[in-house]
DRENTI-536223 format. One line per 10 residues: their letters; for each residue x, y, z of N, C-alpha, C. Coordinates in Angstrom, 1 decimal. Example, Ala and Ser with C-alpha at 12.3 -4.5 7.8 and 13.67 -1.06 7.14 Angstrom:
BEGIN
as = 13.2/-5.7/7.8/12.3/-4.5/7.8/13.2/-3.3/7.8 ~ 12.8/-2.2/7.1/13.7/-1.1/7.1/12.9/0.0/7.9 $
This chain:
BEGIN
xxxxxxxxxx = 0.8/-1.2/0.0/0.0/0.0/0.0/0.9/1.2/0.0 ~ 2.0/1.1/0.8/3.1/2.3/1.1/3.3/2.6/-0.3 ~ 4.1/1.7/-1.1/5.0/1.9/-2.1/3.9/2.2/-3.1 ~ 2.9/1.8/-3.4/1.9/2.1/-4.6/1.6/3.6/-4.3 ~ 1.5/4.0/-3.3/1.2/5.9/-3.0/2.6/6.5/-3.3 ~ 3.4/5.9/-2.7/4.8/6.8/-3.4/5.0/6.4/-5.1 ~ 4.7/5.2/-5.7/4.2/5.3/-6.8/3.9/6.7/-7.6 ~ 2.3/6.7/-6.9/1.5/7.6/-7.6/1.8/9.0/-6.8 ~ 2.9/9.0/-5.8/3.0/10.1/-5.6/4.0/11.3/-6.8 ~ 5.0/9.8/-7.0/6.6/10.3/-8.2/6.0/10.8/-9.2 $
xxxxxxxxxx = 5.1/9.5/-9.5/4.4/10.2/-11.1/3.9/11.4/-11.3 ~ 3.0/11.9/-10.3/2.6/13.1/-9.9/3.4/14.1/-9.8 ~ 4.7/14.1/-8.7/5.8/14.8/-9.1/6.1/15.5/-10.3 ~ 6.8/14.0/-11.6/6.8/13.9/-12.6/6.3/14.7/-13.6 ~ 4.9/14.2/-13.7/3.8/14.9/-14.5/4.3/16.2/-14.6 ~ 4.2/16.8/-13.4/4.3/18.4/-12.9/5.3/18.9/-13.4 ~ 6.9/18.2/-13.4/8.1/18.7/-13.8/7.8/18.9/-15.1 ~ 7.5/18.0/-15.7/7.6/17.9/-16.9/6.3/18.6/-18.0 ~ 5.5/19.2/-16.8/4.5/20.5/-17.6/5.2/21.5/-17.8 ~ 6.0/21.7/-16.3/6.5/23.0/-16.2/7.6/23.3/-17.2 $
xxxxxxxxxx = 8.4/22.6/-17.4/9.4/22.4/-18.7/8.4/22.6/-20.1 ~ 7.6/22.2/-20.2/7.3/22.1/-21.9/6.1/23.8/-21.8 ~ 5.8/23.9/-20.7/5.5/26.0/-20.8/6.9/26.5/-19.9 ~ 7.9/26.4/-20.2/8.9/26.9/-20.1/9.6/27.3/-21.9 ~ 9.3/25.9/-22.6/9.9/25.7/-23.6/8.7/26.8/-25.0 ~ 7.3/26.6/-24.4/6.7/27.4/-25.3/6.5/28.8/-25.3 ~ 7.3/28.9/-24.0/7.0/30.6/-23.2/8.4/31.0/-24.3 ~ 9.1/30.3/-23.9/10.7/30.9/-24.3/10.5/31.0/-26.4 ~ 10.1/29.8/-26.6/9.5/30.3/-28.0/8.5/31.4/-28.5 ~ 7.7/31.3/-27.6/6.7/32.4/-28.0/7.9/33.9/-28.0 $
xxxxxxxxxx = 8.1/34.1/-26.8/9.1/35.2/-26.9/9.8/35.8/-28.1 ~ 10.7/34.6/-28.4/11.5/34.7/-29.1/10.8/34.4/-31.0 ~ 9.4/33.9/-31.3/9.0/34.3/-32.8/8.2/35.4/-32.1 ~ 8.0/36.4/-31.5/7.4/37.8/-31.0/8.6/38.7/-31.6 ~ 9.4/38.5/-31.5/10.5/39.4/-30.9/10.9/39.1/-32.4 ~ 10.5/38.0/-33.1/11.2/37.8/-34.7/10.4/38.5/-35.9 ~ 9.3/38.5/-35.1/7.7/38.8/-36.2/7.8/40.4/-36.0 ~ 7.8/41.2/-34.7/7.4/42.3/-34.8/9.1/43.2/-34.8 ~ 9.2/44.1/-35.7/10.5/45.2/-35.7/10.2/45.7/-34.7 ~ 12.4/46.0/-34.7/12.2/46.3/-33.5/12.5/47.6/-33.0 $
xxxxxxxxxx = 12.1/48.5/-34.0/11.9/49.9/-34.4/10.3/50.3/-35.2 ~ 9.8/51.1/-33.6/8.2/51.2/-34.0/7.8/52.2/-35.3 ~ 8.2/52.9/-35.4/8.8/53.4/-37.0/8.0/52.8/-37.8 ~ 9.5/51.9/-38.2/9.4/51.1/-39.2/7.7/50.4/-38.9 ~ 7.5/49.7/-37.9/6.4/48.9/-38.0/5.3/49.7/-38.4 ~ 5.3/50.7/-38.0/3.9/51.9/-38.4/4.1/51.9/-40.1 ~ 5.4/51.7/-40.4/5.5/52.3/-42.1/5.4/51.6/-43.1 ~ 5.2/50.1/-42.1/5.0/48.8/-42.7/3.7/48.7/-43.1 ~ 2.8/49.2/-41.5/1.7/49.0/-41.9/0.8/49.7/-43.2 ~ 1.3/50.8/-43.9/1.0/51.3/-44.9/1.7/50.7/-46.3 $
xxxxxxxxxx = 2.5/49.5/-46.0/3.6/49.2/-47.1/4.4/49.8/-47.4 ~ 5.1/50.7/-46.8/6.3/50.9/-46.8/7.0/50.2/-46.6 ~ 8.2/49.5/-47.3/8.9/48.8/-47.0/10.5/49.6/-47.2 ~ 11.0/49.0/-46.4/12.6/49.8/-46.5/13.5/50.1/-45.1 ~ 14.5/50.7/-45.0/15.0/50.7/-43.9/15.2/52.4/-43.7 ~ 14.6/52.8/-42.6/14.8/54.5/-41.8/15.6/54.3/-41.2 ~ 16.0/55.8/-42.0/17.4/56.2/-41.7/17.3/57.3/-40.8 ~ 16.2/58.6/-40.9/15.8/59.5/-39.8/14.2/59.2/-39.7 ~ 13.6/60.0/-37.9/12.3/59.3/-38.1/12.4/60.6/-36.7 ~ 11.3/61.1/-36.6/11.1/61.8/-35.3/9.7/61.0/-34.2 $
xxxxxxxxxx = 9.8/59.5/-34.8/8.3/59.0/-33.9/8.8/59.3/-32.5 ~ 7.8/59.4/-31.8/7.9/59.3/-30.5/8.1/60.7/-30.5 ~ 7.9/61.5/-30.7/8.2/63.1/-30.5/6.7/63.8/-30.7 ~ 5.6/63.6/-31.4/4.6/63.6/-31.5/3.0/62.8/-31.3 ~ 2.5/62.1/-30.4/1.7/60.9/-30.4/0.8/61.0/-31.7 ~ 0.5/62.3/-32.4/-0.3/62.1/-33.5/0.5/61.8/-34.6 ~ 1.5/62.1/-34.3/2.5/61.2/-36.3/3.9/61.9/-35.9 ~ 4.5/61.1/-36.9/6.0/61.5/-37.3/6.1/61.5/-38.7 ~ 7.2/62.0/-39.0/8.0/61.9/-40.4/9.5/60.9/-40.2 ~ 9.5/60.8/-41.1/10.2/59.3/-42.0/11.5/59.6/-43.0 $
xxxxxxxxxx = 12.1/59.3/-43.0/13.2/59.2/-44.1/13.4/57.7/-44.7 ~ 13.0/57.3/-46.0/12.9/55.6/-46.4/13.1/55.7/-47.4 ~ 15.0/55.7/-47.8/14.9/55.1/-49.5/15.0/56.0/-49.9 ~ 15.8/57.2/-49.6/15.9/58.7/-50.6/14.3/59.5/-50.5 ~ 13.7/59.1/-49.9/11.4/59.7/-49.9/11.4/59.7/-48.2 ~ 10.7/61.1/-48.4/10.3/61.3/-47.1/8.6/61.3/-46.8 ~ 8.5/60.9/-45.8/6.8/60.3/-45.2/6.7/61.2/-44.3 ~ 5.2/61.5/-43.9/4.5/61.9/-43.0/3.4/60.6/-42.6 ~ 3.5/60.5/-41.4/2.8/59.4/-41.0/1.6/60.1/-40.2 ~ 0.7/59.9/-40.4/-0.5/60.6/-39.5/-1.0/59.4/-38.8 $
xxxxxxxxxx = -1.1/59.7/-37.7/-1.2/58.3/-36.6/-3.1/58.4/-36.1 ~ -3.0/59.6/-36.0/-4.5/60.6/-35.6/-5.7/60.4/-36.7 ~ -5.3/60.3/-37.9/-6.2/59.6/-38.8/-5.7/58.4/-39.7 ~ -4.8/57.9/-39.3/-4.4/56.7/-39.9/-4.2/56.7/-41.4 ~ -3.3/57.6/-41.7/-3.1/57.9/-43.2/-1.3/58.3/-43.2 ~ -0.8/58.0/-44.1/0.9/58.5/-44.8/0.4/58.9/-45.8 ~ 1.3/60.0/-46.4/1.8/60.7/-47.8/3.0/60.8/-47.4 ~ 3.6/60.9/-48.8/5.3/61.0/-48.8/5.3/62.8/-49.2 ~ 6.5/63.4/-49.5/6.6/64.9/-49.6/7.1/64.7/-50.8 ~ 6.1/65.4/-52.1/6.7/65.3/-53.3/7.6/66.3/-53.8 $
xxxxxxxxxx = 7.6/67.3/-53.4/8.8/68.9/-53.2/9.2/68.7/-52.4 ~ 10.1/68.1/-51.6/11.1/68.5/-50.3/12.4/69.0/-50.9 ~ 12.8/69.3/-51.5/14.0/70.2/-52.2/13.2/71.9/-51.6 ~ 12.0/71.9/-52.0/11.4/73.2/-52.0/11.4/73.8/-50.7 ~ 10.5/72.8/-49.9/10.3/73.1/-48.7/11.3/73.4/-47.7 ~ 12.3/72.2/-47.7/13.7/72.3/-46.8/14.1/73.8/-46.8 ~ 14.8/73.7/-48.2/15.0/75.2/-49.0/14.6/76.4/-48.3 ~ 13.4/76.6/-48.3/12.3/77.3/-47.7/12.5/78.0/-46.1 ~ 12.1/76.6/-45.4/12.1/76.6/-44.2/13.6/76.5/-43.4 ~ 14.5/76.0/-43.6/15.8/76.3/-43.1/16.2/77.8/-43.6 $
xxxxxxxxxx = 16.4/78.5/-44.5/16.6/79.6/-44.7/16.2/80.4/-44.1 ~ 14.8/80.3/-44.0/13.6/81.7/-43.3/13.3/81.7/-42.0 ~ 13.9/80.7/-41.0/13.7/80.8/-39.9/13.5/81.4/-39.0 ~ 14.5/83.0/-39.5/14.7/83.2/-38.4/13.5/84.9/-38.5 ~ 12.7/84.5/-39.8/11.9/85.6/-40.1/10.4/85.3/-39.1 ~ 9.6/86.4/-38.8/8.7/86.3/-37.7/7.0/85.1/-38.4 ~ 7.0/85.2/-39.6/6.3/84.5/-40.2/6.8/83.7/-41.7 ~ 6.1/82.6/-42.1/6.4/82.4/-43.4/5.4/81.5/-44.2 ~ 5.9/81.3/-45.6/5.2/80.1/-46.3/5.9/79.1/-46.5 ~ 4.8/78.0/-46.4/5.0/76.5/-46.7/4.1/76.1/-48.3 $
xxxxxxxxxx = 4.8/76.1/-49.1/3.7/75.1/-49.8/4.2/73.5/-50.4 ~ 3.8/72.5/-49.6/3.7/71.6/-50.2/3.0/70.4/-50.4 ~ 3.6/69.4/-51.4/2.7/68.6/-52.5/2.7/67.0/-51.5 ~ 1.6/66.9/-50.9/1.5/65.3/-50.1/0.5/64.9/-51.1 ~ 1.4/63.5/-51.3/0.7/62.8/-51.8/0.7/61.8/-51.1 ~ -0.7/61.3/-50.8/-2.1/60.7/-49.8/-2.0/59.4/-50.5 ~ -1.4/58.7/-49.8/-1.6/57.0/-50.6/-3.1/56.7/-49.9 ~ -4.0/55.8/-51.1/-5.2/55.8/-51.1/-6.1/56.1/-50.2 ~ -6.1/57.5/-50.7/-7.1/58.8/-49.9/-8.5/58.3/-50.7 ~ -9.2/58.9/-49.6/-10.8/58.9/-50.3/-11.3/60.1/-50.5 $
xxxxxxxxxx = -12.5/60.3/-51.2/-12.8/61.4/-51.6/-13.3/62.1/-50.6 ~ -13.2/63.6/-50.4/-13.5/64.3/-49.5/-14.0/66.0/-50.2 ~ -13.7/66.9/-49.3/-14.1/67.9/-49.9/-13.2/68.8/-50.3 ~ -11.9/68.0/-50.6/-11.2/68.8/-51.3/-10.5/67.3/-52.7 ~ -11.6/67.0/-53.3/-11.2/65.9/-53.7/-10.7/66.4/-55.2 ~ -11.6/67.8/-55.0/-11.4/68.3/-56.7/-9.7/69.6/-56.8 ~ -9.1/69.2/-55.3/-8.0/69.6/-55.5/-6.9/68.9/-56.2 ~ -5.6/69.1/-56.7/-4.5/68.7/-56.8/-4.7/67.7/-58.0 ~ -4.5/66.3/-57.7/-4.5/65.8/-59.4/-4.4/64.1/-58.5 ~ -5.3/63.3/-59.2/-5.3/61.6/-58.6/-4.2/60.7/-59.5 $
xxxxxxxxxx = -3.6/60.0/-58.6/-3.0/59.1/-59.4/-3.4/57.8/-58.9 ~ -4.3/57.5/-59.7/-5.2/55.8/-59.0/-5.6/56.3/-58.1 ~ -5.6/55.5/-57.0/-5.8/55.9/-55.5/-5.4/56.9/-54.5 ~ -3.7/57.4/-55.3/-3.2/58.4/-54.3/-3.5/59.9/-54.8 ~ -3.5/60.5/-53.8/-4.1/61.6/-54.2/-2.6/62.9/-54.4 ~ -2.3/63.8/-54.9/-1.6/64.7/-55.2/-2.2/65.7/-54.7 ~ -2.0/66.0/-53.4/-2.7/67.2/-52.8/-2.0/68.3/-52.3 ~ -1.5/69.2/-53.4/-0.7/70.8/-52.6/-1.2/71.4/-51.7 ~ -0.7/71.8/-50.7/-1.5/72.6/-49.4/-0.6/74.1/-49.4 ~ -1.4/75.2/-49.6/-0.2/76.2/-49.5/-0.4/77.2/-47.9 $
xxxxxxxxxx = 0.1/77.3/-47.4/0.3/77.0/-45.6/1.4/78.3/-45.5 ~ 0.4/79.3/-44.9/0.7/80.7/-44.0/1.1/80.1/-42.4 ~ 2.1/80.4/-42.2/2.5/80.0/-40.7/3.2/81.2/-39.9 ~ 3.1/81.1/-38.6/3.7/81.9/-38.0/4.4/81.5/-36.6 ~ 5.3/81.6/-35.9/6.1/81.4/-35.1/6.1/81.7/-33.4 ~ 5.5/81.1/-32.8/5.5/81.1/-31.7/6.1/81.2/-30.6 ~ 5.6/81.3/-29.0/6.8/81.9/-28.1/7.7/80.8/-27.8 ~ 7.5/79.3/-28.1/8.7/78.6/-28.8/9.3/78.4/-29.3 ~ 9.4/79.1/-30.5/9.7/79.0/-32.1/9.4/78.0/-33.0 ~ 8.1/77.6/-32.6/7.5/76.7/-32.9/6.8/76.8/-34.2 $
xxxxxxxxxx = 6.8/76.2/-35.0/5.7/77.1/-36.5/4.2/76.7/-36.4 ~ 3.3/77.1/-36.3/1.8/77.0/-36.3/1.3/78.0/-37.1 ~ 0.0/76.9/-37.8/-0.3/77.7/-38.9/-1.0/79.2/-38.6 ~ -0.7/80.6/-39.9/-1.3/81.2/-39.6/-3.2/82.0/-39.0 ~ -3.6/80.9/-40.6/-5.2/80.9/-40.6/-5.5/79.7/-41.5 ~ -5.9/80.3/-42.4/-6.7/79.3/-43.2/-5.5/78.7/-44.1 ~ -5.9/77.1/-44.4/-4.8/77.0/-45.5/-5.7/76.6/-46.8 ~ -4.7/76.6/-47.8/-5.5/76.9/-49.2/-4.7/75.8/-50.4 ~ -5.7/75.4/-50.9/-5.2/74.2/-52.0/-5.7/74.9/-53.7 ~ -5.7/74.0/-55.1/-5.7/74.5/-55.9/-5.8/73.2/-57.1 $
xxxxxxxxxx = -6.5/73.4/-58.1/-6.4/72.2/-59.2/-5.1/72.5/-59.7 ~ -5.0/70.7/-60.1/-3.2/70.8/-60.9/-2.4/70.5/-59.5 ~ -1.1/69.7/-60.2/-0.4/69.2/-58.8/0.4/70.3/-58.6 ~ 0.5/71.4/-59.6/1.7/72.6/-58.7/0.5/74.0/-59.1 ~ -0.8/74.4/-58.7/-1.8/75.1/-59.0/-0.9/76.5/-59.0 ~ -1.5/77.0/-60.7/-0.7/78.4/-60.5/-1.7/79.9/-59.6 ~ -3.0/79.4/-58.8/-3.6/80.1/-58.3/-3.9/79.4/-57.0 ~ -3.9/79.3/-55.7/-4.0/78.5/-54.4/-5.8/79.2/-53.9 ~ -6.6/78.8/-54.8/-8.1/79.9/-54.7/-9.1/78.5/-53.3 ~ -8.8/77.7/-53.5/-9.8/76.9/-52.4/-9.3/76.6/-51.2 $
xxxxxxxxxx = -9.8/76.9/-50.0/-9.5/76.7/-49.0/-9.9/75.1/-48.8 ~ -8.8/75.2/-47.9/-9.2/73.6/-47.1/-9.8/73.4/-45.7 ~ -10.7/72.5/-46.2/-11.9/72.4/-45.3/-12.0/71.3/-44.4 ~ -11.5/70.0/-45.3/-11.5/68.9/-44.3/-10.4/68.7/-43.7 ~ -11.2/68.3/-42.1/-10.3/68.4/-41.3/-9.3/67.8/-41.0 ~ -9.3/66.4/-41.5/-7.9/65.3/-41.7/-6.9/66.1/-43.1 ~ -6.8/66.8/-43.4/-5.7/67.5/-44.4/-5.6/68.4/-43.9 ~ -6.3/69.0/-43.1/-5.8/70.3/-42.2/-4.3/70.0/-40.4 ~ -5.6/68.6/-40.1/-4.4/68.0/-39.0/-3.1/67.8/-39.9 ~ -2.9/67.5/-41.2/-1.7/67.0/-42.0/-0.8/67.9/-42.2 $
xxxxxxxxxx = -1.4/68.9/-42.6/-0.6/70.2/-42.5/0.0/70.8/-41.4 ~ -0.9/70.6/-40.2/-0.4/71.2/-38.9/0.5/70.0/-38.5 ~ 0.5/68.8/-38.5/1.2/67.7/-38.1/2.6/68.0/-38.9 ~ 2.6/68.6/-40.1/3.7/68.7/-40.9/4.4/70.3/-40.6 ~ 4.2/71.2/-40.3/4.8/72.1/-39.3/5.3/72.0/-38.2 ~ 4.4/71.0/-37.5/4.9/70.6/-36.1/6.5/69.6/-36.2 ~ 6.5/68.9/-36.8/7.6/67.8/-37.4/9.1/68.3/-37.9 ~ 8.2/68.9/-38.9/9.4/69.8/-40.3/10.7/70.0/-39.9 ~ 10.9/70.3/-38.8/12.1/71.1/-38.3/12.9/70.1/-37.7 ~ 12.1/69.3/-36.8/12.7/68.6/-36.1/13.5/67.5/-37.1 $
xxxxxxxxxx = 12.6/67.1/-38.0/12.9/66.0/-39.1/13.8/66.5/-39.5 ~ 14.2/67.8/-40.3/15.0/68.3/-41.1/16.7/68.4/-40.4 ~ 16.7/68.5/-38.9/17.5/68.1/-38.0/18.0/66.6/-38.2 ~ 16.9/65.7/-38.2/17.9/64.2/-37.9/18.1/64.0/-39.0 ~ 17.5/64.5/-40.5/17.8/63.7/-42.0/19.0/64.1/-42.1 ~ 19.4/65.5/-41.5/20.6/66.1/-41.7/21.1/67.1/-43.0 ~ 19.5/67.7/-43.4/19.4/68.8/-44.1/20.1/70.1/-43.7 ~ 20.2/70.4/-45.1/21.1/71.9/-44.4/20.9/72.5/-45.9 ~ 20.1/74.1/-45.4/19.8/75.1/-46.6/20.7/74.9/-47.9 ~ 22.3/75.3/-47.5/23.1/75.5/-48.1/23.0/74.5/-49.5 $
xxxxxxxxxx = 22.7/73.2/-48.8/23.2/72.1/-49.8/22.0/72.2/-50.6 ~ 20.5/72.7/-50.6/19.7/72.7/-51.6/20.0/73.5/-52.3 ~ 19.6/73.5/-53.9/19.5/74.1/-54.7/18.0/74.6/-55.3 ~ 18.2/76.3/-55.1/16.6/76.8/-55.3/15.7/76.5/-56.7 ~ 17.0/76.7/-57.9/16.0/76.1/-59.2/16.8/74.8/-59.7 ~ 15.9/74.2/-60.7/14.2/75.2/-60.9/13.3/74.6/-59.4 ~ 12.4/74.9/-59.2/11.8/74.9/-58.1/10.0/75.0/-58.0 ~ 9.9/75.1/-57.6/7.8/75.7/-57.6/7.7/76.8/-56.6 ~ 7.4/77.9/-56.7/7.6/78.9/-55.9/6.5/79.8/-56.4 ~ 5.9/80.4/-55.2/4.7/81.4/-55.5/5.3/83.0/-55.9 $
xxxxxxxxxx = 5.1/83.5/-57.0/5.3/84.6/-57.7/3.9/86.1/-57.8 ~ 4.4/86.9/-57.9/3.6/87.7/-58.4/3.7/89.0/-59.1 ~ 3.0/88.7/-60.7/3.4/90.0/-61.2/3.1/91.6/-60.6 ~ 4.2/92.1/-60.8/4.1/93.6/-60.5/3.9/94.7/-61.7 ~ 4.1/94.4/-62.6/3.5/95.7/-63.7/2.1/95.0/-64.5 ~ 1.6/96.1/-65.7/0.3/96.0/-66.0/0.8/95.6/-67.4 ~ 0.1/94.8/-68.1/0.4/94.4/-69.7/1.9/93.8/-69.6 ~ 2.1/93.2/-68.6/3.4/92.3/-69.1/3.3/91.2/-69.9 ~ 3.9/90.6/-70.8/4.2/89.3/-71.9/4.4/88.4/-71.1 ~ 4.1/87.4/-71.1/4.9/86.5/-71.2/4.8/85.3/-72.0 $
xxxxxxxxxx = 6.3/85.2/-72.9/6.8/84.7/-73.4/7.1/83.1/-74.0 ~ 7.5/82.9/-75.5/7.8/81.2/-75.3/9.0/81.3/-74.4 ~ 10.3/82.1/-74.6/11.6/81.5/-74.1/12.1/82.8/-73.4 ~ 13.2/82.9/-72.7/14.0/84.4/-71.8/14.5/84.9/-72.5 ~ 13.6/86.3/-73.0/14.2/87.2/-74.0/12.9/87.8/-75.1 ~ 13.0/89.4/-75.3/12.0/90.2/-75.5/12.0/89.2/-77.1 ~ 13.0/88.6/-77.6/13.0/88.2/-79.0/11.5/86.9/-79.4 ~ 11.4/86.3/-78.0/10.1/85.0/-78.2/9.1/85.6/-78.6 ~ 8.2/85.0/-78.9/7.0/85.6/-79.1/6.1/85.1/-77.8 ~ 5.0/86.5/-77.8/4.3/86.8/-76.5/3.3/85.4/-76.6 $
xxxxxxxxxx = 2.9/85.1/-75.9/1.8/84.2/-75.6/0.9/85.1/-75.4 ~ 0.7/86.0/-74.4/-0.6/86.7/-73.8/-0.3/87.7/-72.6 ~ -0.8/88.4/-72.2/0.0/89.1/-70.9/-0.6/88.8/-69.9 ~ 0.1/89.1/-68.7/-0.2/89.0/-67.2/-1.0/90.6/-67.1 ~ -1.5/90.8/-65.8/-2.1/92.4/-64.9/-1.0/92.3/-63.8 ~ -1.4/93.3/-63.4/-0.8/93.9/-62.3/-1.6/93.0/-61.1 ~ -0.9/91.9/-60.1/-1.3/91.7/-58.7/-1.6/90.8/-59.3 ~ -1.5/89.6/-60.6/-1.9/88.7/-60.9/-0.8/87.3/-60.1 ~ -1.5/86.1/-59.7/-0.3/85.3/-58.6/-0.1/84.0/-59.8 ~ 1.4/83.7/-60.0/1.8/83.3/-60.7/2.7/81.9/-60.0 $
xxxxxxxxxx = 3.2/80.9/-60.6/3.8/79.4/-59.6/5.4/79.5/-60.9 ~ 6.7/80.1/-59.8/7.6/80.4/-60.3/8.5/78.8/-60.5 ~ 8.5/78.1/-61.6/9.5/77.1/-61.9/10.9/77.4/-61.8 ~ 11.2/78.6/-63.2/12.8/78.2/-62.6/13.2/80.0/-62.9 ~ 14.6/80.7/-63.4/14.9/81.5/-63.3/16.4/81.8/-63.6 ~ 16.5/82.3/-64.5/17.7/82.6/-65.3/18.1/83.9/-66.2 ~ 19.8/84.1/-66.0/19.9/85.5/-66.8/20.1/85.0/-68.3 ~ 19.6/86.0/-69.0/19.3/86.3/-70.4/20.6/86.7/-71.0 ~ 20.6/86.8/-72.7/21.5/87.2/-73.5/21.6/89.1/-73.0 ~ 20.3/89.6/-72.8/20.3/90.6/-72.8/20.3/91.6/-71.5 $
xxxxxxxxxx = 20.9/90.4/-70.7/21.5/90.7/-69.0/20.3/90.7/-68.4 ~ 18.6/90.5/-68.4/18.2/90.9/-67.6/17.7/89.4/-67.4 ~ 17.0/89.0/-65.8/16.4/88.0/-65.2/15.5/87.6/-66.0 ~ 14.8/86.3/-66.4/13.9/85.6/-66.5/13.8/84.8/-65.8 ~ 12.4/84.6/-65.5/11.3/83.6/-64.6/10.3/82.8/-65.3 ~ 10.6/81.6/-65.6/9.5/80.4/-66.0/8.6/80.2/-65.0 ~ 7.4/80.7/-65.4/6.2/80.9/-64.9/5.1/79.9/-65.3 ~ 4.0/78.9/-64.3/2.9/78.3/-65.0/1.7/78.9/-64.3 ~ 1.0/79.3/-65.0/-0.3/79.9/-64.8/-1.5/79.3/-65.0 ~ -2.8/79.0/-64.3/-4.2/78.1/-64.8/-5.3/79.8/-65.1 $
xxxxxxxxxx = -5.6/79.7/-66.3/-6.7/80.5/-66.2/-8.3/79.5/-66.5 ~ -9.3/80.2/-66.1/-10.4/79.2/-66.2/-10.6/78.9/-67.3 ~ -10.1/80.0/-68.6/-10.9/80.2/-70.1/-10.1/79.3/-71.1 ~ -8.8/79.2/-71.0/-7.7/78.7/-71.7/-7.4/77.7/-70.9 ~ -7.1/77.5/-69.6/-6.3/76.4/-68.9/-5.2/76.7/-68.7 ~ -3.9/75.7/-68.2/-2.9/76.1/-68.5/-1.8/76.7/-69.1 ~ -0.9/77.9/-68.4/0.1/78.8/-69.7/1.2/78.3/-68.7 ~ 2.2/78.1/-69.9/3.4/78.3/-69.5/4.5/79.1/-70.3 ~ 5.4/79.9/-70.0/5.8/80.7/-70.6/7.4/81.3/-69.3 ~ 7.6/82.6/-69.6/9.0/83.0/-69.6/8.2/84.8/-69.2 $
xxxxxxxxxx = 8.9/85.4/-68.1/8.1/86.9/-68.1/9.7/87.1/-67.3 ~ 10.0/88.9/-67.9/11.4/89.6/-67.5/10.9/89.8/-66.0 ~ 12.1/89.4/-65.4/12.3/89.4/-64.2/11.8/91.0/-63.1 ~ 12.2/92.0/-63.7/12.0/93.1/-63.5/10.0/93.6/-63.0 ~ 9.3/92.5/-63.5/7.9/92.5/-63.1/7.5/91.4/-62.8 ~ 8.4/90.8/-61.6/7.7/89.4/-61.0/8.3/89.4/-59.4 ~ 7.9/89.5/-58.4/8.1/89.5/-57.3/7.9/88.0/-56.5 ~ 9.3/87.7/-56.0/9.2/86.3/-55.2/8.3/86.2/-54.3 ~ 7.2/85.7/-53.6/6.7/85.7/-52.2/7.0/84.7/-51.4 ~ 6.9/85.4/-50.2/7.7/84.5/-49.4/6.6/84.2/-48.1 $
C-alpha cells in the first residue's frame, strides 16, 4: 500500500516537472517568434503598416503621439497616426529650401505637394491631381512662429487644381488634411534636423515657388528674352507658380512661370524678371 502511494505520488511529481518544462519551452519560443515577427523599431512597423517597405534612416516618432515623419529610400513620409493615413513629400527640395533659410523671419510660407496613398474622396477631392488611389494634394500653408519657435499655422490653408496650381483659390476644409498640414509644421524642423538637411546644400532652381506679377500688360513669353514671341499678358497683382529663373543674352532676369486661367487652362511661358516678385 506504502509503495503504490509513493508510486503515484513520483508520477505526480513527474507529470508536474515535466508541464513545467514544456510551458517553459513554449514561453521561451513564443518570446522569441514575437520578438522575430514584430520590428524592432516602431517606425518602421507603423511604415509597414501602410507598405512601406525599407530601412529609416531618420524618423522623429515618438516626438509627437499624433504622427512622425520618416526618411525611407531617398522619400520622405508623413505618417499621421490621428487619422491613420501616410503621404510622402513630393517637393522636399522646396520646402527644406524654404524653411531652413527663413527661420529666423517672424512669419512664413510652406507650400507643399503630399501625396495621400489611397485617400478617399473628401471635400477637397477636386484639388490637386489623382494618381489611382493616391491623391496629389498641394497645401499652400501661412505659418507663423511662436513663443517657442514653434511654427503654427497662420489661418486658413488653401489648395488648388493641378499638382503645382498656379492660383491657391480653395480653402481647405477637411479636417484630416488640415491636421496634416499642422502635423507637418509641427515635425518639419525637427525632421529636417535628424535627416541632416542643411539650406546650403539645396539648390533653389528650378523649383515651384509662388510669384507675383508687379507691372500692368506684361508678356509672357515662349523663351528668356523680349526676341520669343508673347503668348498673352499678365495684370498687375496677378499670382503666378515660379519654376525656374535665369539671366538672359540681354542681362536681364527671366522667370518660367505656369499659370491656370479658367478660359484657356494652362500657360506656361517665360516673363522679365524686372515685373515678377518672389513671395515669401
Amino acid at each position: 500500500m506504502t509503495t503504490n502511494r509513493k508510486t503515484v505520488f513520483l508520477k505526480f511529481i513527474s507529470a508536474i516537472v515535466t508541464l513545467t518544462c514544456m510551458v517553459a519551452v513554449l514561453s521561451a519560443f513564443s518570446i522569441s517568434w514575437t520578438a522575430c515577427a514584430a520590428p524592432s523599431d516602431d517606425s518602421t512597423f507603423e511604415l509597414h503598416r501602410f507598405g512601406i517597405q525599407g530601412t529609416v534612416t531618420a524618423s522623429t516618432y515618438g516626438n509627437n503621439a499624433e504622427g512622425f515623419m520618416a526618411r525611407v529610400s531617398d522619400k520622405n513620409y508623413i505618417v499621421d497616426l490621428k487619422n491613420n493615413r501616410v503621404a510622402s513629400i513630393e517637393n522636399d527640395d522646396y520646402f527644406f529650401n524654404e524653411l531652413l533659410t527663413k527661420r529666423e523671419k517672424k512669419d512664413g510660407l510652406a507650400i507643399v505637394q503630399f501625396l495621400i496613398r489611397n485617400d478617399s474622396y473628401d471635400k477637397e477631392h477636386h484639388c490637386g491631381v489623382w494618381r489611382g488611389s493616391h491623391h496629389l494634394l498641394p497645401m499652400y500653408i501661412l505659418f507663423e512662429y511662436d513663443a517657442n519657435g514653434n511654427a503654427v499655422p497662420e489661418g486658413r490653408i488653401f489648395s488648388g487644381e493641378g499638382a503645382a496650381p498656379g492660383h491657391y483659390h480653395s480653402t481647405v476644409y477637411e479636417q484630416k488634411n488640415i491636421d496634416l498640414a499642422k502635423l507637418f509644421l509641427n515635425q518639419a524642423f525637427l525632421f529636417a534636423e535628424k535627416a541632416g538637411f542643411s539650406a546650403a546644400a539645396v539648390s533653389k532652381w528650378p523649383g515651384n515657388y509662388p510669384g507675383m506679377i508687379t507691372g500692368n500688360e506684361v508678356d509672357i513669353r515662349t523663351g528668356p528674352g523680349t526676341s520669343y514671341k508673347s503668348l498673352g499678358i499678365f495684370f498687375q497683382g496677378d499670382y503666378v507658380t515660379l519654376l525656374n529663373k535665369l539671366s538672359a543674352a540681354d542681362g536681364d532676369s527671366w522667370y518660367e512661370v505656369k499659370y491656370y486661367n479658367k478660359d484657356y487652362g494652362w500657360i506656361q511661358g517665360w516673363v522679365n524678371g524686372n515685373y515678377i516678385k518672389e513671395k515669401e
